[in-house]
Each structure stands twice: as structure tokens, then as C-alpha cells.
N, C-alpha and C positions, 0 to 999 in steps of 0.2 A: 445624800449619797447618790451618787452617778446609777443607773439604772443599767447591769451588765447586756438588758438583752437588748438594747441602744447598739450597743458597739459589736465590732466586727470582730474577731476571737478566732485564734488558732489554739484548737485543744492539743495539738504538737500529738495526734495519734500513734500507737505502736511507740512511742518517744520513752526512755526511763530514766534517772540522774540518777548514777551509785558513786556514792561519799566514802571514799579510802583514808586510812589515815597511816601515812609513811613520814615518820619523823619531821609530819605535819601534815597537809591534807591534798588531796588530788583528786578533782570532781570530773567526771566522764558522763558524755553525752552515751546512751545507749540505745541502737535501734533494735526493737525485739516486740513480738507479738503478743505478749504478755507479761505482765507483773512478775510473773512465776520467771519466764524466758530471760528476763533483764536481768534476777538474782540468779540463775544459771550461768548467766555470762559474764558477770561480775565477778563471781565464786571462782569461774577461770581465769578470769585477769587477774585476781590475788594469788591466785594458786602459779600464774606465769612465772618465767623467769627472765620475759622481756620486758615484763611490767616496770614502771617508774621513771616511762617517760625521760631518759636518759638525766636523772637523779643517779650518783654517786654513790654508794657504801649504805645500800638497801640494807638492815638487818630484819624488818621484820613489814609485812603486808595486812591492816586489820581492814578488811568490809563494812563500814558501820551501818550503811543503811543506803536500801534501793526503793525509789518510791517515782508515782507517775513526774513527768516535768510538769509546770504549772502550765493554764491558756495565760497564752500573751493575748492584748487586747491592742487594737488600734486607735491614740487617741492623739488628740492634739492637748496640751498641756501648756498653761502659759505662753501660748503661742509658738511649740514648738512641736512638730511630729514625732510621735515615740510609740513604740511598744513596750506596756506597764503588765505585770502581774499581777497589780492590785489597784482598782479603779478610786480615785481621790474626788471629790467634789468640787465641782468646778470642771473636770475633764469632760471634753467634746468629741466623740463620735467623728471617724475619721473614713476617707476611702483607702484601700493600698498605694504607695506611691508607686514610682520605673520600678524599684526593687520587688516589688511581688506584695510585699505584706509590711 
């Protein structure tokens, strides 16, 4: 197994994913200073009435769950540059490309 403190990692700080589920699902990046603050802001995006992302014949808005985003990791894989959530064996330790990370 790839050894994570090799590679280069964005813990995507202040960062939260809250998983809606509107007669199917719609996942939201959320920027907020705390775990607590994400499920605040969440709670008011279901509670909106601009929520669904221009979806049609909204009847109902359920919150299932707000939790930190994962660190992305910088590696090269099979010979290709990416950013992984979860390091595979064989993955090579990477620098950031133009783009940043």
C-alpha cells in the first residue's frame, strides 16, 4: 500500500459535501468553518425555495447527511496525473501541475 505521507494532499479545509435527496439526489460543495456551520447551511438550502438547482415540480427537500469532503492526493497512476481520494498501490507521488494542485 502507497504510503499517504509520500504524497502531496489537499485536506480541502473549512470544505463540507451535504447529500440532498430531491426525487433523486444533488450533492453541494459547501464552504463553512465548521462541520456544525456546513449542517446550518445545508438545513437552509433545504429549507430554500430557490433550492433544486433549477429541477422542475420540487415536492419535497430531505438533508441526508453533511460530512467533511475527503483530501485529494496528488499522484500519478499508470502513467497518468490525477487527483485520488484513496491511494492504490503502485501510485507515485506527484508535484502540482499549471493548474495549482
Amino acid at each position: 500500500m502507497a504510503d499517504a505521507a509520500e504524497f502531496l494532499k489537499d485536506d480541502k479545509p473549512g470544505e463540507y459535501v451535504a447529500r440532498f435527496t430531491v426525487t433523486g439526489e444533488v450533492r453541494v460543495t459547501i464552504k463553512a468553518e465548521s462541520l456544525d456551520d456546513a449542517e446550518t447551511r445545508a438545513w437552509a438550502m433545504a429549507d430554500s425555495d430557490e433550492f433544486g438547482h433549477g429541477l422542475d415540480d420540487i415536492t419535497d427537500v430531505e438533508l441526508d447527511w453533511v460530512d467533511r469532503s475527503p483530501p485529494m492526493f496528488l499522484v500519478t497512476r499508470d502513467g497518468r496525473s490525477m487527483r485520488v481520494s484513496h491511494l492504490h498501490d503502485g501510485d507515485l507521488p506527484r508535484q502540482p501541475d499549471s493548474s495549482g494542485f
